[in-house]
C-alpha positions as CSV (number, residue, x, y, z in Angstrom):
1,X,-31.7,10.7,-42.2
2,X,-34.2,13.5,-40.8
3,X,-32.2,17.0,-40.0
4,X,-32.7,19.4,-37.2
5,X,-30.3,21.8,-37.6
6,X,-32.2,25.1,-36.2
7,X,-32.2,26.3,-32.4
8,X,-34.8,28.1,-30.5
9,X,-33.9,31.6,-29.9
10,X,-36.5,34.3,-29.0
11,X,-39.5,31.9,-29.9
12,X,-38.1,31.2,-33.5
13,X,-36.5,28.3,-35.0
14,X,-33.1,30.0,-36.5
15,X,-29.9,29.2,-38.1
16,X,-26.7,28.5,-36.1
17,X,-24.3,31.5,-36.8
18,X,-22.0,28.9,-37.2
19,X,-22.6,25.5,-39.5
20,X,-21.9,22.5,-37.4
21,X,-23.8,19.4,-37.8
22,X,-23.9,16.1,-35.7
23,X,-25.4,12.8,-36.6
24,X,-27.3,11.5,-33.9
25,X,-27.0,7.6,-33.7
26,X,-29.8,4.9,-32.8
27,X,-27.9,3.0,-30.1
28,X,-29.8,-0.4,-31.2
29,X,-28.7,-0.3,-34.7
30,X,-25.3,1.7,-34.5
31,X,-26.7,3.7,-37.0
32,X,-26.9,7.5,-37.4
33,X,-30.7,8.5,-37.9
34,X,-30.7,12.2,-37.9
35,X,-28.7,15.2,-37.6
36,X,-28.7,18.5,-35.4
37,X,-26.4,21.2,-35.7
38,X,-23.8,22.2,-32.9
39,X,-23.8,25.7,-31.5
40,X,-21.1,28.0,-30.6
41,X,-20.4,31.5,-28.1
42,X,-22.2,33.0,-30.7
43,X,-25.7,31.1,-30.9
44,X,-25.1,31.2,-26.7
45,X,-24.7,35.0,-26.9
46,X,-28.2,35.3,-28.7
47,X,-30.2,33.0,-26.6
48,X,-28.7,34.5,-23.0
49,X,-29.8,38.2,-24.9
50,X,-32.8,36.7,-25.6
51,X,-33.6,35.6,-22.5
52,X,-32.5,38.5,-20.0
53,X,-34.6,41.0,-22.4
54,X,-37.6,38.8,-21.5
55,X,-37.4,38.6,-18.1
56,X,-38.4,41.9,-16.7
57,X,-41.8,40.9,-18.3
58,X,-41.7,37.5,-18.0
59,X,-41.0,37.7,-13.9
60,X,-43.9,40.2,-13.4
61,X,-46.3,38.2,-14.8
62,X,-49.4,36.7,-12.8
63,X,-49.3,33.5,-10.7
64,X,-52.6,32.7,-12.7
65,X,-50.9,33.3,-15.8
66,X,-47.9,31.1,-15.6
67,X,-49.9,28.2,-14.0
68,X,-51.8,28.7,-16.8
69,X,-49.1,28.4,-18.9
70,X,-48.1,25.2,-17.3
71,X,-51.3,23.4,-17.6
72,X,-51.2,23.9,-21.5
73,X,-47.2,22.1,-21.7
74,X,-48.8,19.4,-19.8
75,X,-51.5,18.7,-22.0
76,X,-49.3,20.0,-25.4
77,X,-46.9,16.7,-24.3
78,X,-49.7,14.3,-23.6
79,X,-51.0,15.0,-27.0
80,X,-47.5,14.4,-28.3
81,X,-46.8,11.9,-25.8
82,X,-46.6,9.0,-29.0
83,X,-44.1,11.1,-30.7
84,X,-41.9,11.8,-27.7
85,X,-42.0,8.8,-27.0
86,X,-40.9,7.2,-30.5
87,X,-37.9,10.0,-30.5
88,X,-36.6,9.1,-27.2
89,X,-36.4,5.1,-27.8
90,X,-34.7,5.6,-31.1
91,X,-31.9,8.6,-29.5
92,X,-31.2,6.8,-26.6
93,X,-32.7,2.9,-26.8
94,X,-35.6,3.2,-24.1
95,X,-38.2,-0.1,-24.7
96,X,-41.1,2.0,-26.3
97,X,-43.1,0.2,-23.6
98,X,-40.8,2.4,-20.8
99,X,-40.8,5.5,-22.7
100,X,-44.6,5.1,-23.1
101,X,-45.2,4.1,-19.3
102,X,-42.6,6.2,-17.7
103,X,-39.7,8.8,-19.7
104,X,-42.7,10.9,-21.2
105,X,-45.2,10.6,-18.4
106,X,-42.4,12.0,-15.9
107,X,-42.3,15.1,-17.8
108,X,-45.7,15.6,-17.4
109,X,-45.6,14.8,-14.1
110,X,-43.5,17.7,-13.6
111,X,-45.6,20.3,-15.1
112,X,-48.4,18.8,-13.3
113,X,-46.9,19.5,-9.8
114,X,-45.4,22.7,-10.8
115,X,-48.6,24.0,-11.4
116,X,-50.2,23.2,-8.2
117,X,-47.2,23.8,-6.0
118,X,-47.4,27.4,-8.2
119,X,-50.9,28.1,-7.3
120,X,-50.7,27.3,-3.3
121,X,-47.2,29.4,-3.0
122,X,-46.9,32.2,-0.5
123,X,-44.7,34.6,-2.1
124,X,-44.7,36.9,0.7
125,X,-44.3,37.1,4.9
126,X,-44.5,39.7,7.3
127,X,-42.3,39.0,10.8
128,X,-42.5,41.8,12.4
129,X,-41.9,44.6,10.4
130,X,-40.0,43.1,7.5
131,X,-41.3,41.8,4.7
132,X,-39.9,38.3,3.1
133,X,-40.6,38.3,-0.1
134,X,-39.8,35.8,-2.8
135,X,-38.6,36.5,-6.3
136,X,-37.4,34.9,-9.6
137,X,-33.5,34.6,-9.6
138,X,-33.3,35.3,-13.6
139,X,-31.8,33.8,-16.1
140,X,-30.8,29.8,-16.0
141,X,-28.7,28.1,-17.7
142,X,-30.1,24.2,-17.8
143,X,-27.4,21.5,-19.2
144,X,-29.2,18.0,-19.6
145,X,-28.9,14.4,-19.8
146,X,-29.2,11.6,-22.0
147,X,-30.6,9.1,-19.7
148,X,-34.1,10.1,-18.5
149,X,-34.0,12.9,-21.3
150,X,-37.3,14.6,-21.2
151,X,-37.4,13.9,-17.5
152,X,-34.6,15.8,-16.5
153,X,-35.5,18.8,-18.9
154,X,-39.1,19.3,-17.3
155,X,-37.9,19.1,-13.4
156,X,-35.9,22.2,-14.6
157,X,-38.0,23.8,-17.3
158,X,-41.1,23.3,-14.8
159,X,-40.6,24.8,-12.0
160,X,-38.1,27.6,-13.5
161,X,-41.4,29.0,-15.5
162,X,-43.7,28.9,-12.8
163,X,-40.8,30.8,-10.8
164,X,-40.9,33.7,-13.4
165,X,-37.2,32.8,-14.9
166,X,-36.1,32.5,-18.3
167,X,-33.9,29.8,-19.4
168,X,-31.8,28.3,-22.0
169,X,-31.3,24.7,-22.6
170,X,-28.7,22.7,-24.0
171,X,-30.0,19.1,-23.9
172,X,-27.5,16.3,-24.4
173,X,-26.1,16.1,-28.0
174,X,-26.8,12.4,-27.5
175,X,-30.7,12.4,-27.2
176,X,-31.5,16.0,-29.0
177,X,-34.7,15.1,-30.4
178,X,-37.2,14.7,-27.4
179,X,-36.0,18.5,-26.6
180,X,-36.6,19.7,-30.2
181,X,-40.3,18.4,-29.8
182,X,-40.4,19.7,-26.4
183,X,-39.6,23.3,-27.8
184,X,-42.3,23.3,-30.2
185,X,-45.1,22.5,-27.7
186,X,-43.7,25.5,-25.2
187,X,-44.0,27.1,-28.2
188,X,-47.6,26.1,-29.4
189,X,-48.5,26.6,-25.5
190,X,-47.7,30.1,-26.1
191,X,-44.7,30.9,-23.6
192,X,-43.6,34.2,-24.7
193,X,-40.3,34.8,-27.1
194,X,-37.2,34.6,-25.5
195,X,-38.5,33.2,-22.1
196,X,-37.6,29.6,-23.1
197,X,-34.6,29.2,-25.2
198,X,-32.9,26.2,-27.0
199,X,-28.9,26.1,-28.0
200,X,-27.9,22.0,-29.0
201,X,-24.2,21.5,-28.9
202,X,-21.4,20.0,-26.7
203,X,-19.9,20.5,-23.4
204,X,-16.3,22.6,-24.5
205,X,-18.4,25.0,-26.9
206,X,-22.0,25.1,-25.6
207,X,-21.8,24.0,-21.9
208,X,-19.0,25.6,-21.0
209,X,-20.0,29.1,-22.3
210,X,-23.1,29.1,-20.8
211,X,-21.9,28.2,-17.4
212,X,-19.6,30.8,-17.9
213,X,-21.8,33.1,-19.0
214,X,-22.0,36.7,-16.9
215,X,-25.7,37.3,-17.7
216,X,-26.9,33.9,-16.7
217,X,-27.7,34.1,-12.8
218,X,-27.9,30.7,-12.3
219,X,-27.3,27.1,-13.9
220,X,-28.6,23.5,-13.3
221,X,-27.1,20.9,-14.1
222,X,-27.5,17.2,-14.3
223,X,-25.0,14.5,-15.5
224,X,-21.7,12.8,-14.2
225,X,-20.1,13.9,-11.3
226,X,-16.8,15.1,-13.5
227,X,-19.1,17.5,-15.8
228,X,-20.9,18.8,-12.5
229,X,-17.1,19.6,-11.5
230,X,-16.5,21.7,-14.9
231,X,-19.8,23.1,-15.0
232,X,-19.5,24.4,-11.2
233,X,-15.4,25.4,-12.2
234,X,-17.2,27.6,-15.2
235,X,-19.6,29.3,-13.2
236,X,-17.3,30.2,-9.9
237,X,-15.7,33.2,-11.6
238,X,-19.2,35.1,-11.7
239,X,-20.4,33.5,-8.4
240,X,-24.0,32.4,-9.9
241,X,-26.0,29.8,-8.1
242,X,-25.4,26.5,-9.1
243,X,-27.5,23.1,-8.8
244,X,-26.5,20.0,-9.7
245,X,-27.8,16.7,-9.9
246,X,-24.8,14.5,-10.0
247,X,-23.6,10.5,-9.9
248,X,-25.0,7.9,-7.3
249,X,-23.7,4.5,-6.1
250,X,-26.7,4.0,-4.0
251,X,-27.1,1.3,-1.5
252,X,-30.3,-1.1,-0.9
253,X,-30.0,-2.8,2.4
254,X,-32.1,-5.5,2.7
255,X,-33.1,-6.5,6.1
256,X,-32.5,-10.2,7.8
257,X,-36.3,-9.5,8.4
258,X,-37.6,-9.3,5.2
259,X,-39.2,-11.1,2.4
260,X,-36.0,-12.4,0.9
261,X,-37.9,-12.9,-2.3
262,X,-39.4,-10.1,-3.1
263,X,-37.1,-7.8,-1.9
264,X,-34.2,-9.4,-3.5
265,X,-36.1,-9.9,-6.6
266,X,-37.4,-6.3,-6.7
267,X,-33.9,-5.3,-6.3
268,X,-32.4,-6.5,-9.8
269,X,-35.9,-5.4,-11.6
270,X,-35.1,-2.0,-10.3
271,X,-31.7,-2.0,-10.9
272,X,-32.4,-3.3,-14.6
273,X,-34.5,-0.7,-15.9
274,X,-33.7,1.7,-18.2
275,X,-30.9,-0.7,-18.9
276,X,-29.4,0.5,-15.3
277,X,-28.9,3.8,-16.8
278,X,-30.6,5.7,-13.8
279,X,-28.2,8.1,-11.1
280,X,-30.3,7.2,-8.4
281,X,-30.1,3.0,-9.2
282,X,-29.9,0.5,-6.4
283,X,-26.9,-0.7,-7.4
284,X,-25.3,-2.1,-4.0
285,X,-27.3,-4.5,-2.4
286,X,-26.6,-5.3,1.1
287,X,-27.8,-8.9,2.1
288,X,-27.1,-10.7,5.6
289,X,-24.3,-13.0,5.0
290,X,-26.0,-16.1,6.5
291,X,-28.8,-15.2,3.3
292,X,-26.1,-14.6,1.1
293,X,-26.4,-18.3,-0.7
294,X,-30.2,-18.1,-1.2
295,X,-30.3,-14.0,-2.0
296,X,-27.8,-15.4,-4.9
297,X,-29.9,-17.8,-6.0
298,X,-33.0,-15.1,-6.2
299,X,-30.8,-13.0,-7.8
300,X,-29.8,-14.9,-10.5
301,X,-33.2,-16.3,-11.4
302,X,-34.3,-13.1,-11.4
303,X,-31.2,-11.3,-13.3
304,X,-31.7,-14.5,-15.8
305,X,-35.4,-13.5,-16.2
306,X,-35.2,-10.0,-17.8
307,X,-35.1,-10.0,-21.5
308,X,-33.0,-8.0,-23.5
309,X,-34.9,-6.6,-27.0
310,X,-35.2,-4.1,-29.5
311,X,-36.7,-1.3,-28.6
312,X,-39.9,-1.2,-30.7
313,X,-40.2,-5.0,-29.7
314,X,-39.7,-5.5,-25.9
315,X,-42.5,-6.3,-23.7
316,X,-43.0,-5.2,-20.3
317,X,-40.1,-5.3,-18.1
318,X,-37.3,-5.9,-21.0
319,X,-34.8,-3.7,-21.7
320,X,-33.4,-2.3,-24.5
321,X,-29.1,-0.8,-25.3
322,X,-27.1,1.2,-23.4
323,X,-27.6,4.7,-24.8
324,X,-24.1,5.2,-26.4
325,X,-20.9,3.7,-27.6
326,X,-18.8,5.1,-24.7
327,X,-20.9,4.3,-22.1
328,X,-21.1,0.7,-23.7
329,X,-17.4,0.5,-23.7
330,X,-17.7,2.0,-19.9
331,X,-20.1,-0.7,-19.3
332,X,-18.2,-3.7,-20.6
333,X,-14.9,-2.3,-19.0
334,X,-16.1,-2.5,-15.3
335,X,-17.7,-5.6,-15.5
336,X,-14.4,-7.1,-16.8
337,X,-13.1,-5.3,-13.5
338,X,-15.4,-7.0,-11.5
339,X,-14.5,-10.5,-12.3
340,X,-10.9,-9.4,-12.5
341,X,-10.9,-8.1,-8.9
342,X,-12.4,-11.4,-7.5
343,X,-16.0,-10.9,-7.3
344,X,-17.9,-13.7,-7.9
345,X,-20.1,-14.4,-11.6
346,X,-23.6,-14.7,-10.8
347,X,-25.3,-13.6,-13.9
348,X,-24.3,-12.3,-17.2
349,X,-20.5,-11.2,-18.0
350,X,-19.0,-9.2,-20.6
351,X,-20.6,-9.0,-24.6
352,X,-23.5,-8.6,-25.9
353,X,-26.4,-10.9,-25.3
354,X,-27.1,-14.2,-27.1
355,X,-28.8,-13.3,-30.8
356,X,-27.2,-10.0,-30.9
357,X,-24.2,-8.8,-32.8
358,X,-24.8,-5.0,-33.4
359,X,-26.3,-2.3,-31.3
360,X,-25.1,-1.6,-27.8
361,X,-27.0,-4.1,-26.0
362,X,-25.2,-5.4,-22.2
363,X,-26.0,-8.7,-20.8
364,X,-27.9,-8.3,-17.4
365,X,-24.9,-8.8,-14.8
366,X,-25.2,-9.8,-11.1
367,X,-21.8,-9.9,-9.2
368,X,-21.6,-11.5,-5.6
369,X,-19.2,-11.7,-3.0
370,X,-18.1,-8.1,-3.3
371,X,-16.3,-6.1,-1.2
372,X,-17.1,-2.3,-0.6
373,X,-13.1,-1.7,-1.7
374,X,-13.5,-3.1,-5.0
375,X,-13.8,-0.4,-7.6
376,X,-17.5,-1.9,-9.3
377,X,-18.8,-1.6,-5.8
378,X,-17.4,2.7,-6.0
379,X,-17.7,3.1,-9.5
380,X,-20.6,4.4,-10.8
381,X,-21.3,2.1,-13.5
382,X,-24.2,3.3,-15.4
383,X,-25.4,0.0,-16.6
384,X,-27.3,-3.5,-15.6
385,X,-25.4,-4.3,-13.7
386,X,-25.6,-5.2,-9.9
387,X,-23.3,-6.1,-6.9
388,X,-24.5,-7.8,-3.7
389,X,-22.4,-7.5,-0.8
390,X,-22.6,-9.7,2.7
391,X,-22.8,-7.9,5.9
392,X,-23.1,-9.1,9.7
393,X,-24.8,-6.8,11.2
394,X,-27.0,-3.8,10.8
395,X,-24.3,-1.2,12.0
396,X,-22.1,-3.1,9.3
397,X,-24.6,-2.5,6.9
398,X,-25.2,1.0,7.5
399,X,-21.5,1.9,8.1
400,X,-20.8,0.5,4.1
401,X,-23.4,2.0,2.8
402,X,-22.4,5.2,4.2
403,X,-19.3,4.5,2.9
404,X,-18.8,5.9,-0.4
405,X,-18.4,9.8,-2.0
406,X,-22.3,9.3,-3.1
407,X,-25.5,10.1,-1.7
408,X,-28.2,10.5,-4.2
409,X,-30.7,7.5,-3.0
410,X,-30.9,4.9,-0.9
411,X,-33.1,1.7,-0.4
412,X,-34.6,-0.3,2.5
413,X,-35.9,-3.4,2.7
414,X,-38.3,-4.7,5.6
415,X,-40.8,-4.7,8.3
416,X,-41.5,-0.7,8.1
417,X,-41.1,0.3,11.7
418,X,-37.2,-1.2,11.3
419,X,-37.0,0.2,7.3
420,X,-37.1,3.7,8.9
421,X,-35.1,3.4,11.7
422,X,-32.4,2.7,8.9
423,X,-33.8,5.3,6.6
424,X,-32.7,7.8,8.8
425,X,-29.3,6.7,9.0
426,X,-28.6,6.3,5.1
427,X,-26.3,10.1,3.9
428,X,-28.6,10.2,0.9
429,X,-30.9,12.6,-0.7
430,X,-33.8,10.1,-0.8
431,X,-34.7,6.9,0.7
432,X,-37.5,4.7,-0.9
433,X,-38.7,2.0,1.8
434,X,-40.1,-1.4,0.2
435,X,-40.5,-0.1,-3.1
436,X,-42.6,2.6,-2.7
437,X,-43.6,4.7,-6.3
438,X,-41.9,7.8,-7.3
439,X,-43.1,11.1,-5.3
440,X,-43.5,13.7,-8.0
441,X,-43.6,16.0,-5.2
442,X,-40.3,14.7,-2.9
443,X,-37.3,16.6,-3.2
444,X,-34.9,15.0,-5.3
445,X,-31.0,15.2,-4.9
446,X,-27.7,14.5,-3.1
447,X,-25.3,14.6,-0.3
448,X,-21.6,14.7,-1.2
449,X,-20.6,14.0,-5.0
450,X,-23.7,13.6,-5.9
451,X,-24.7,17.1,-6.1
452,X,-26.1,20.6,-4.7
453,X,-29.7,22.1,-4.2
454,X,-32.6,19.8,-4.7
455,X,-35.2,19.1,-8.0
456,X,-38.3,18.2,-7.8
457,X,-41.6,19.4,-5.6
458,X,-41.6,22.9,-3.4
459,X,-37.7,22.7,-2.6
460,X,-37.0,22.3,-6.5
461,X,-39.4,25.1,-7.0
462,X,-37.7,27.5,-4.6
463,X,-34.5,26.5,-5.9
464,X,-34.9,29.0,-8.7
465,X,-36.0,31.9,-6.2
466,X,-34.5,34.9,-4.0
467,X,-35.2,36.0,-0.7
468,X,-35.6,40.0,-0.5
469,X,-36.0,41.2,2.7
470,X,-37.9,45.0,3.4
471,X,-36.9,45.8,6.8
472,X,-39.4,48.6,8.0
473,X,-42.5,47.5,6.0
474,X,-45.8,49.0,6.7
475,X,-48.8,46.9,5.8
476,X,-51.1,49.1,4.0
């Protein structure tokens, strides 16, 4: 048992003013593995200080500088890429081959395009004789996930530095470590003290305050649709700017034209990794319902394919636990739902996989014959698990896809010219046609329930900006 009971405040590791430890569990063995300590008002009160006194310097700094500053956390988390990787499969069960390939990578990813995106910006235009200027919004409050931990951190931390903010971070109690690590290379990268701040703790005594907070000018969250509700309830009373990345129930419509194979086959590999822990996962596929007997078939083979491992032991394309034992529980519930509510077995079920009888590993499931009413088909489910439902037509298609309080992502399947005809008529944030590869530089985020504001790319960027205008500007 390794502890990590100091937070980040004003670029020092300090105590909590309050002791309040938590073990942090390794989802694969059930077994605690580490322990952080819990913050309170007070520990928020110091790092919000902290990080307003900083940001009159902070915000005036040079575009130059900051990129700079960016282009050192890149390279400060590829050369701890090994480590940041181990931490995040053992807090929250990634394969170590995913966390290698893709959770630490991402983050990365981020800086990478922050950086550039920084040094092309225009920060100022003249029309007319006013002058638009852009300017940092101040201090953020970030709340993070446990999912795609390191991920979700940098697509906030990234683009909020290069902005000129200052920030505090509470990352998810559940997968703490990745942050801790993530702290020290800001740190060694030589962001100045109290510019990036780190509080661990839970929703009710860390969240909540921050949100609340009246010297925090904005937050961003990411997580379930229910937090994003509390979070934005919080924050109303002091009317800051709130962003949130929230739940999806995305479709992925696969067209009668397509390569029934590989599209139907590329559907459940999506929707299987990260152990279907992913808000923007293709978890309703649409299939023509003269295909429906052979998509089945694919998707069975193909659900019945995917291994299910320890972390430090799966190859390529296995997955490991579900991150948590309430989102196990969660997991196992709604599947039971699913067969309950008539939709039809194709792969999987409820328990744990054959070989294992500890650690919160899920059985990759594949339910057919379901109906856009039944609740696994409206639910988020935040597991493997996948439904295929029939449609007759296209418009069908469309209309149930459409057809939810969602709108995070969305998929497409088929001869491009007729993939983006449909692409454009999918309510979602983003649409990926025929498995195209993550756009580091796309905007990323929802319509409806799943969220306000966008992440990623130049919209994320200027998500953590404000718009002055100077009516009656003379250019020198």
């Amino acid at each position: 048992m390794k502890d990590y009971l100091k937070f980040y405040i004003n670029g020092e590791w300090v105590d909590p003013v309050e002791p309040r430890t938590l073990e942090v569990e390794n989802p694969a063995t059930e077994e605690p593995f580490a322990r952080i300590s819990l913050g309170s008002k007070a520990d928020v009160d110091k790092a919000v200080a902290a990080a307003k006194a900083a940001f009159p310097s902070f915000s005036q700094t040079s575009v130059e500088y900051r990129a700079d500053l960016l282009d050192k956390i890149t390279a400060g988390i590829q050369k701890r890429l090994p480590e940041l990787a181990s931490a995040i499969s053992d807090e929250m069960g990634a394969p170590m081959w995913l966390a290698n390939a893709a959770q630490v990578p991402a983050g990365m990813g981020h800086f990478a395009t922050a950086a550039a995106i920084l040094r092309g910006f225009e920060w100022e235009e003249l029309k007319g004789t006013t002058l638009l200027r852009k300017e940092a919004i101040g201090v953020c409050g970030f709340i993070t996930p446990w999912n795609w931990p390191l991920n979700q951190i940098a697509c906030k931390v990234a683009p909020a530095l290069a902005a000129g903010c200052t920030m505090v971070l509470k990352p998810s109690e559940i997968a703490p470590l990745d942050a801790l690590i993530f702290a020290e290379i800001l740190h060694e990268a030589g962001v100045p003290k109290g510019v990036f701040n780190l509080v661990n703790g839970d929703g009710p005594n860390v969240g909540a305050v921050l949100s609340a907070h009246p010297d925090v000018d904005m937050m961003s969250f990411t997580g379930s649709t229910r937090a994003g509700v509390l979070v934005a309830q919080a924050a109303a009373p002091t009317v800051k700017r709130v962003a949130q990345e929230l739940g999806g129930k995305s479709p992925n419509i696969v067209l009668p034209t397509a390569d029934l194979k590989k599209a139907v086959a590329g559907g459940v590999m999506q929707m299987m990794t990260n152990t279907g822990q992913s808000c923007n996962a293709p978890s309703r596929m649409f299939v023509q319902k003269d295909q429906q007997d052979e998509a089945i078939a694919i998707a069975k083979a193909a659900a019945e394919s995917v291994k299910v491992m320890m972390p430090g032991e799966a190859t390529p394309g296995a997955i490991g636990p579900i991150s948590n034992g309430n989102q196990f529980q969660k997991v196992q519930d709604l599947i039971q739902v699913g067969i309950d509510e008539g939709a039809t077995l194709v792969a999987g079920g409820t328990g744990r996989p054959e070989g294992f009888n500890k650690g919160y590993f899920t059985r990759p499931t594949v339910f057919a014959n379901v109906t856009n009413q039944m609740t696994i088909a409206r639910e988020e489910i935040f597991g493997p698990v996948l439904c295929i439902l029939p449609y007759d037509t296209l418009d069908d298609a469309i209309e149930m896809a459409n057809d939810t309080v969602y709108g995070l992502a969305g998929y497409v399947q088929g001869p491009d010219k007729e993939a983006q005809a449909v692409a454009r008529q999918i309510r979602a944030g983003q649409i990926q046609v025929n498995g195209a590869s993550p756009d580091f530089s796309a905007p990323f985020g929802g319509y409806g329930q799943s969220g306000n504001g966008r992440e990623w790319g130049e919209l994320g960027f200027e998500e953590f900006l404000e718009t002055k205008a100077v009516i009656g500007y003379k250019a020198a």
